[in-house]
C-alpha positions as CSV (number, residue, x, y, z in Angstrom):
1,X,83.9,116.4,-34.7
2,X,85.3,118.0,-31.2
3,X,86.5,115.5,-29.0
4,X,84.4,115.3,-26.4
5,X,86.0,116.0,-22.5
6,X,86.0,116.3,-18.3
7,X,86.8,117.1,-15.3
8,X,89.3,114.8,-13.5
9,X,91.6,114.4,-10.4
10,X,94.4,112.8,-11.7
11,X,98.1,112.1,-10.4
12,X,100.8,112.0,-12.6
13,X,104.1,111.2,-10.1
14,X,103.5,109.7,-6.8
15,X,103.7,111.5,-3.8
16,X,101.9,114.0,-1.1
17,X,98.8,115.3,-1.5
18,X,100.4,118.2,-3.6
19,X,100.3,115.7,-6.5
20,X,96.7,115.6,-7.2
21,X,95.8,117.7,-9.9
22,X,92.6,118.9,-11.7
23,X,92.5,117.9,-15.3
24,X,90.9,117.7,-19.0
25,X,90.6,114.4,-19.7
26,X,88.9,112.8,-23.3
27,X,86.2,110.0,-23.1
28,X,86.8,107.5,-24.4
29,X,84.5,104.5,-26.1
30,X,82.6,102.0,-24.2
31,X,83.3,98.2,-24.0
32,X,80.8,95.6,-24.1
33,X,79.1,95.9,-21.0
34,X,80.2,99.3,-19.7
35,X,78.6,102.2,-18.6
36,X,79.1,105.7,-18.5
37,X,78.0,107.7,-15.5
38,X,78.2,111.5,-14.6
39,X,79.4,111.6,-11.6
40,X,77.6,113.5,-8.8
41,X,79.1,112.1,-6.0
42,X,82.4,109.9,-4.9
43,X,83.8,109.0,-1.8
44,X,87.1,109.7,-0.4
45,X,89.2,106.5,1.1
46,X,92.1,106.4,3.3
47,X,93.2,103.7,0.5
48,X,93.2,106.7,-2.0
49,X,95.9,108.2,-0.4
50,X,98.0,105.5,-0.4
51,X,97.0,104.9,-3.6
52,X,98.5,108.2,-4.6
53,X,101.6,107.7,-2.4
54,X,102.6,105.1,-4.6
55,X,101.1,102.1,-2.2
56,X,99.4,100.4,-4.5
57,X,97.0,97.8,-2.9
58,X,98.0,94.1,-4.1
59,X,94.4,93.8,-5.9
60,X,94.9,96.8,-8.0
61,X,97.9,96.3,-10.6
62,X,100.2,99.7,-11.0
63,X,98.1,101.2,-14.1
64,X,100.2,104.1,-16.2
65,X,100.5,107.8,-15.2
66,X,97.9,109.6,-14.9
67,X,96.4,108.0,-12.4
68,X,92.3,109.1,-11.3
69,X,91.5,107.8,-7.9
70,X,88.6,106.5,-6.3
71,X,86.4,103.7,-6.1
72,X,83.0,104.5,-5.1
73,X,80.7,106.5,-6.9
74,X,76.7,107.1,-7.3
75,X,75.8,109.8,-10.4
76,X,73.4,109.3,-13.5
77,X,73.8,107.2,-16.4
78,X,74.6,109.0,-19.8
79,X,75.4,106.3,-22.1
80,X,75.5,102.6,-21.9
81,X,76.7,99.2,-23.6
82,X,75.1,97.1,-21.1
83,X,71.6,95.5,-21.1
84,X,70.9,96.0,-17.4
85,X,70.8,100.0,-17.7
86,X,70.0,103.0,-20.1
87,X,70.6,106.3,-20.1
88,X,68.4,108.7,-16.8
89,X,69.0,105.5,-14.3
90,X,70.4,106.6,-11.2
91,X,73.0,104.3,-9.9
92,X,75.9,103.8,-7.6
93,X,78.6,101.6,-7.6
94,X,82.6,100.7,-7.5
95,X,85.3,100.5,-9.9
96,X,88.9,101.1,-9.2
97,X,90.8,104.3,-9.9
98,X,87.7,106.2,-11.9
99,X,85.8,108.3,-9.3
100,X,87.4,111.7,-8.3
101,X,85.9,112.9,-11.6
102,X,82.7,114.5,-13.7
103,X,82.1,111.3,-15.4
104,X,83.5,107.6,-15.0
105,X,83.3,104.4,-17.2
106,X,82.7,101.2,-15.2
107,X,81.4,97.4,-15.9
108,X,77.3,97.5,-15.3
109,X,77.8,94.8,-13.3
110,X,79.2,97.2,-10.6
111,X,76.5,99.4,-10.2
112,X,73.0,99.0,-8.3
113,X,69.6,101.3,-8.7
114,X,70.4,104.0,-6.3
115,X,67.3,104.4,-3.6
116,X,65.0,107.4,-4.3
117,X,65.6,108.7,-0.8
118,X,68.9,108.4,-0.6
119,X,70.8,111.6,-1.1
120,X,73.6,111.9,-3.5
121,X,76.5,112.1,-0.7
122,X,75.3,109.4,0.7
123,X,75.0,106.8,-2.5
124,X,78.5,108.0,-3.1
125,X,80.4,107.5,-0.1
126,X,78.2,103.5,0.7
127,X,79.9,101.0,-1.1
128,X,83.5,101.4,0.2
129,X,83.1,101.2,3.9
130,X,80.2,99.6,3.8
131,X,81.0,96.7,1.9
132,X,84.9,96.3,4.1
133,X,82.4,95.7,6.8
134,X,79.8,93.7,6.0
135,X,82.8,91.6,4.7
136,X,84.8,91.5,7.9
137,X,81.6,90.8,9.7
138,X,81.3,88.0,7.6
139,X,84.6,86.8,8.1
140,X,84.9,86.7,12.2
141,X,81.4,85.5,12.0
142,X,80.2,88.3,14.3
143,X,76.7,87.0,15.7
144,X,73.7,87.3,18.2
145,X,75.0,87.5,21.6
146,X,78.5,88.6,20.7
147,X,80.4,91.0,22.3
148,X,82.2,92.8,19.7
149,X,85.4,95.6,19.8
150,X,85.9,97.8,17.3
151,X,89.0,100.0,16.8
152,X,88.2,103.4,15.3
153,X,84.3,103.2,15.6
154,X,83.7,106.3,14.4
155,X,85.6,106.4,10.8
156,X,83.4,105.9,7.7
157,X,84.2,101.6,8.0
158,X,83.8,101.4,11.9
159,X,79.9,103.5,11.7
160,X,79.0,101.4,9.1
161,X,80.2,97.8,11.5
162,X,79.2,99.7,14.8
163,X,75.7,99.7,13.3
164,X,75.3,96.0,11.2
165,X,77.1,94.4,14.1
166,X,74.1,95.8,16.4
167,X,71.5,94.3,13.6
168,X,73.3,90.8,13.9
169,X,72.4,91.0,17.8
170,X,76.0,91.6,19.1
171,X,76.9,94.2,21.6
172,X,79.4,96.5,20.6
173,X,82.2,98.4,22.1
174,X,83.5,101.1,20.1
175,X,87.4,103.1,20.6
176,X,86.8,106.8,19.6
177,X,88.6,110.2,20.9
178,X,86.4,111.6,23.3
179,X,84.3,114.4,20.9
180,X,83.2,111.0,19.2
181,X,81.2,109.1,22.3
182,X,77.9,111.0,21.9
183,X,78.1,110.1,18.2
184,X,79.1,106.4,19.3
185,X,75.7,106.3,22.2
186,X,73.4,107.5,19.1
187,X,74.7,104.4,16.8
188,X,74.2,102.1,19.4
189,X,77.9,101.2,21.0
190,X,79.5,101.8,24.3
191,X,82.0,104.1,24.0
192,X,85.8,103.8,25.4
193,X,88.7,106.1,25.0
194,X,91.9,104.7,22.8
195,X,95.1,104.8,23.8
196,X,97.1,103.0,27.0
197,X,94.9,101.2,29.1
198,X,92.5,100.4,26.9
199,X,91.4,96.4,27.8
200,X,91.1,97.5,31.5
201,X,88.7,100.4,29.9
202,X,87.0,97.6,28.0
203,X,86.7,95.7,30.6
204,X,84.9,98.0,32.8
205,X,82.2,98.2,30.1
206,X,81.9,95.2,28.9
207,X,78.7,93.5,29.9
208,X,80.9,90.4,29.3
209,X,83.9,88.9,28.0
210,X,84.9,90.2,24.6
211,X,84.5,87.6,21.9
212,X,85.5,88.8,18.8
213,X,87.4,92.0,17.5
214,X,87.8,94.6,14.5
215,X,90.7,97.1,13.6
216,X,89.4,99.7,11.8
217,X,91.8,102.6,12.7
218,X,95.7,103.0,12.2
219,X,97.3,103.0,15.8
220,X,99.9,101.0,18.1
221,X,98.8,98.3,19.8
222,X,95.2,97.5,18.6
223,X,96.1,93.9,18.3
224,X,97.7,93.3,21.3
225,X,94.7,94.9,22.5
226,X,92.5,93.1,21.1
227,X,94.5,89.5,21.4
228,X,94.6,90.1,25.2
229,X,90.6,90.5,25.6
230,X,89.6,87.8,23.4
231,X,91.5,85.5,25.4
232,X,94.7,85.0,22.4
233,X,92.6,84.1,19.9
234,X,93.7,84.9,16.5
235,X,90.6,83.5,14.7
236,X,88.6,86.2,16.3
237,X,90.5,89.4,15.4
238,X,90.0,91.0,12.3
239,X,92.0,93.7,10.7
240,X,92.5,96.0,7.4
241,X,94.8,98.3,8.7
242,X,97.7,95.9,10.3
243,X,98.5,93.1,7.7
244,X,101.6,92.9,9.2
245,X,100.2,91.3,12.1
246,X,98.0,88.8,10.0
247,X,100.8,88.0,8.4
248,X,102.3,86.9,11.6
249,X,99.2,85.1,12.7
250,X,98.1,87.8,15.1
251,X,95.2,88.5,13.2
252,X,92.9,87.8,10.3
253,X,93.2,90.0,7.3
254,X,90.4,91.4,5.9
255,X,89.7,91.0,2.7
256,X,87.2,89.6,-0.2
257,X,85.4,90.7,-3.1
258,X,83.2,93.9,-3.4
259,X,79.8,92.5,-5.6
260,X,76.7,94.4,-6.2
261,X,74.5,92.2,-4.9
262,X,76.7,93.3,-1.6
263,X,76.1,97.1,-2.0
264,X,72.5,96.2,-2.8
265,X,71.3,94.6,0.5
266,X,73.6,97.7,1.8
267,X,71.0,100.0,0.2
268,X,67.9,98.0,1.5
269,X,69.1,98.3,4.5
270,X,70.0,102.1,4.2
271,X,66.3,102.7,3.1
272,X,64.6,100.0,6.0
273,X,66.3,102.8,8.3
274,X,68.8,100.1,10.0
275,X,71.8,102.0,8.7
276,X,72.7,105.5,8.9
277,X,75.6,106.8,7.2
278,X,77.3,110.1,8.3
279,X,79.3,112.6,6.0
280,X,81.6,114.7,7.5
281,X,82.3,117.0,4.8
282,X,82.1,117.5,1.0
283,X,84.8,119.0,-1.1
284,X,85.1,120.1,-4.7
285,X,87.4,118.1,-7.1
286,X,89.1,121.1,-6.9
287,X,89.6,120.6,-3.3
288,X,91.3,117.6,-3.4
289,X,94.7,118.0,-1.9
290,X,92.6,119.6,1.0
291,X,90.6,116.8,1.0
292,X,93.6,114.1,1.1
293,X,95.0,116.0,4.0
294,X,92.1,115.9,6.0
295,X,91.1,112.1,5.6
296,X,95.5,111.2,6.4
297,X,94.6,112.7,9.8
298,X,92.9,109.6,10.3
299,X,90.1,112.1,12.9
300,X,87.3,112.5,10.7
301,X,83.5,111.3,11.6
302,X,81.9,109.0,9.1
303,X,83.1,109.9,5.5
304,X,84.3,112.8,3.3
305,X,83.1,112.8,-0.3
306,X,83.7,114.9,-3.6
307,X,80.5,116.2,-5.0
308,X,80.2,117.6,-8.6
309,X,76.7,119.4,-9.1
């Protein structure tokens, strides 16, 4: 019997984006309660690059070499072990260093029914971004009447807070490189320019004081930034890019379990037409040293995502 095989990204030694590799790799059997999806779509994370810089986050253990990226996914079911789905059922979902490939195994109890509407690109690129910011929404308590900063509005996990922050009734303020302030008007925010100067920017804006605060984007002084317009307080600034500063008890780290039920009202509210997702740009898996250079410039609009057919 030939053994059957795919497509893969995989890394076998840390480093640039020159590691990543396209290669055969077996399937292998199904656990209890896993499914096997062909891939058609997977989104591409800033974490992925640490990832394959060796920075491995501190939920995900080292796993051996080689290494597949990615954690968000939406493709077809071909075979399952679980109860909840069967081969045809169009799904996305997350699961930890599986994605930049043709086909990935993950629990069932990570996927959700993928919309009808919704295209491919977009099913594969949701869950990530959109489930760091419906957490950290969650976490600063972000509410009617708030008035709400967010650092790097325009990257695939500041679009997806720009616009849930706007459905919980808060004004929002959003920092994005000029080219990005049309983009920022359509979503809903009030656009400012980053860099020095920024709370007096804010400030002149603001149709109030700013009472709460995300850091979406890798930069200098978003915290300070942010510390200084909410008046000092800690409690009210939210981060996933500068841990450091948590750590220190500038900020509040953002973290806290991706759960389908999660990436399910995320869906619903895709299809109810309150979010809009944007994808920059698709690549190959072939592409994917092009791909990780792009998404380390930290510049692009919404998300970049891998698609397979």
């Amino acid at each position: 019997m030939t053994e059957s095989t795919y497509k893969a990204v995989v890394v076998n030694r840390f480093g640039g984006p020159e590691v990543l590799e396209l290669a055969e790799l077996p399937d292998r059997p199904l656990a209890p309660g896993e499914v096997r999806v062909a891939v058609k779509a997977a989104g591409i994370q800033p974490v992925d690059a640490s990832i394959r810089a060796g920075l491995m986050p501190a939920t995900i253990a080292p796993p051996p070499f080689p290494i597949t990226p990615g954690n968000e996914l939406a493709g077809v079911v071909v075979e399952s072990a679980s109860d909840d789905w069967a081969p045809g059922d169009a799904v996305l979902g997350f699961q930890p260093l599986v994605a930049y490939a043709e086909r990935a195994v993950l629990p069932g109890a990570h996927l959700v029914a993928k919309p009808e509407a919704m295209p491919w690109e977009i099913a594969g690129s949701l869950s990530a971004s959109g489930q760091t910011a419906h957490i950290a929404l969650e976490a600063l308590g972000v509410k009617d009447g708030d008035v709400l900063l967010v650092h790097g509005a325009a990257g695939g996990v500041g679009t997806v807070a720009v616009q849930l922050a706007r459905h919980r009734g808060a004004t929002v303020i959003g920092t994005a490189s000029e080219g990005n302030h049309a983009y920022l008007r359509e979503l809903g925010a009030i656009p400012v320019a980053y860099g020095p100067g920024l709370p007096e920017r804010v400030r002149a804006v603001a149709p109030g004081p700013v009472t709460v605060a995300f850091d979406a984007a890798v930069g200098e002084g978003h915290i300070a930034d942010s510390l200084e317009l909410t008046g000092q307080d800690a409690s009210r600034v939210g981060t996933i890019v500068a841990y450091e500063e948590a750590e220190a008890g500038r900020a509040v780290a953002i973290r806290g379990p991706r759960t389908a039920a999660r990436l399910n009202e995320l869906a619903h509210l895709w299809s109810d037409g309150v979010l809009r997702l944007t994808v920059s740009r698709t690549y190959r898996l072939s592409e994917a040293a092009e791909a990780h250079r792009a998404i380390e410039t930290g510049r692009a609009r919404g998300k970049s995502v891998f698609v397979t057919g």
